[in-house]
N, C-alpha and C positions, 0 to 999 in steps of 0.2 A: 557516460551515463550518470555519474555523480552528480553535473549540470544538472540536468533533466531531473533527479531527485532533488537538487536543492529547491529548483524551479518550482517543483509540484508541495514541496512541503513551506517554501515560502509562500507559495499564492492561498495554498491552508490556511497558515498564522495569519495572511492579513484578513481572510473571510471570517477568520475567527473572532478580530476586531469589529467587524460589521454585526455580529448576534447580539437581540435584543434579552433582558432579561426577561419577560414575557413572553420570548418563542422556547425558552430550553423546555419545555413542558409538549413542546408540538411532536409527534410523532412521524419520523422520517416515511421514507421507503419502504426499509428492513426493519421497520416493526421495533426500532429503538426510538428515543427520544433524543433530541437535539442535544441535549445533556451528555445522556447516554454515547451516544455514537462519536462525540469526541471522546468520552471515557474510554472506548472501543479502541479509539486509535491512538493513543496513551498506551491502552494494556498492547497493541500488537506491535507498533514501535518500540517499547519495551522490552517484547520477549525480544524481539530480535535483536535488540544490543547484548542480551543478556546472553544470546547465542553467541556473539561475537566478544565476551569477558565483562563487560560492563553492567553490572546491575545498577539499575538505574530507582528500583523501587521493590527493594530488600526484602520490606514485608509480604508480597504476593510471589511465590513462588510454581502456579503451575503455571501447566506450558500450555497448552488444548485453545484454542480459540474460544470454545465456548464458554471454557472455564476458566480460563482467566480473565474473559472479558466480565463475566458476572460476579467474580470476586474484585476487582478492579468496581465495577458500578457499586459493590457493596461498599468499599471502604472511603468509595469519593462520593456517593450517595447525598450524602446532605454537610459538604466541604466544597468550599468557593469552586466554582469550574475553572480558576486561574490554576489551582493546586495540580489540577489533572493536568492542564496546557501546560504547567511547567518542565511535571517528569515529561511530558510529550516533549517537549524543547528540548528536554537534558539528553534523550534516546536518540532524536534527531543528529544535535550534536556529537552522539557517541557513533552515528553509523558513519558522518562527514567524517568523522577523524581516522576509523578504521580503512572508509573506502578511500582516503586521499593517500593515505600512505602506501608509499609504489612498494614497497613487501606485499602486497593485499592484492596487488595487479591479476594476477591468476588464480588468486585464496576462491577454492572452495568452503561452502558451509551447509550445514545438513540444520536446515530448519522446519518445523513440523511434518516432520517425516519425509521432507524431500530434500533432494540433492538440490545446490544452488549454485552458480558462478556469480562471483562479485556484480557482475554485468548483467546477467537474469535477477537478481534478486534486488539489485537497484532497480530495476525495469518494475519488477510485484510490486515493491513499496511503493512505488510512482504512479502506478495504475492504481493501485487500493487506496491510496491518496487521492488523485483525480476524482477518481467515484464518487467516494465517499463526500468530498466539498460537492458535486454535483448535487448529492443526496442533501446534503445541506442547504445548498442554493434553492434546490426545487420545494424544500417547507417553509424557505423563507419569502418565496416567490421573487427570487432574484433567476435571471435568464443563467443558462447553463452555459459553461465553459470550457473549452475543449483546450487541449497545451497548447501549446504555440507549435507551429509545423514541422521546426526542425524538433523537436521536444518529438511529437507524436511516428516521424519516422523513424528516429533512433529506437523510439519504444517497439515500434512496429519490428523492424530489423532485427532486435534482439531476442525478442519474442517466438518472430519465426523459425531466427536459428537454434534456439535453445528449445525449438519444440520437438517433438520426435520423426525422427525421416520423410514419413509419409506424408508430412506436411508438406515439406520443404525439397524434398528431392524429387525429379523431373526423372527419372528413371525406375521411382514410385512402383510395387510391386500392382499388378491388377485388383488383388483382394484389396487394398488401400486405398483406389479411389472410389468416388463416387459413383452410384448404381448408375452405367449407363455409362459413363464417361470414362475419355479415353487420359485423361488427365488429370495429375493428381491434385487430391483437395486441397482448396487455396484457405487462406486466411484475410478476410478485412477488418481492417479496425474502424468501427466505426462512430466511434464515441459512445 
């Protein structure tokens, strides 16, 4: 899974090279701005180094999505967007090193209120990455891009397993599946 996260956080940095200074002012998707939403993924790359011992940006200390993403926009607000991609680099950096190192192979971590396996919580970061350049790509009207296949089955795979029984088990109690059906609820990824 680290693959798959370097994958999806290096195909980020190079999308990142492609933004004009004239689109950071365009508003995504989610109601941020180009600006913004890499600031977004600075503050949430961040916390979660910062879950795994490495603060990577001292001065902002909540934890909340919302709220550290909005203290995060305040204080890179009107500071180069390189400033923000950097601590993004440096967090990036801080999760390859925690998740490369085979003590970490089985390391649970409880970040924003949930339980995580090295292996599902690569898999979040990977998908919230994915996205999000998606989210990018489609303001700057570049075509959307989906991982690469073996990239998207591993995500798929980990996802399932780490999701709750009813997902994933074929023995699936009746109240669990879908009305009507004798089979339990599946999951597609489907970009």
């Amino acid at each position: 899974m680290l693959a798959v996260y370097l994958t999806e956080t290096g195909r980020l940095d190079a999308l990142l090279d492609t933004i004009p200074a004239d689109a950071l002012d365009r508003r995504t998707f989610n109601g941020l701005t180009v600006r913004e939403l890499v600031i977004h993924l600075a503050a949430m790359e961040s916390s979660f180094a910062a879950t795994l011992g490495v603060t990577t940006e001292p001065e902002i200390t909540e934890s909340a999505v919302e709220t550290r993403t909005a203290a995060f926009i305040e204080h890179y607000r009107d500071r180069p967007l390189a400033d923000a991609r950097a601590w993004w680099r440096e967090a990036v950096d801080a999760v390859r090193r925690w998740a490369a190192d085979p003590a970490n192979a089985d390391a649970g971590v409880q970040w924003l209120a949930l339980h995580f396996t090295r292996e599902s919580l690569l898999v979040a970061r990977s998908f919230e990455t994915w996205t999000h350049a998606d989210d990018l790509r489609r303001v700057l009207g570049q075509p959307l891009e989906s991982p690469p296949a073996g990239s998207l089955r591993l995500m798929a795979e980990v996802s399932v397993t780490a999701s709750p029984p009813p997902w994933r088990s074929p023995s699936a109690p009746t109240a669990a599946r879908p009305p009507g059906s004798s089979s339990p609820a599946t999951a597609a990824a489907t970009g």
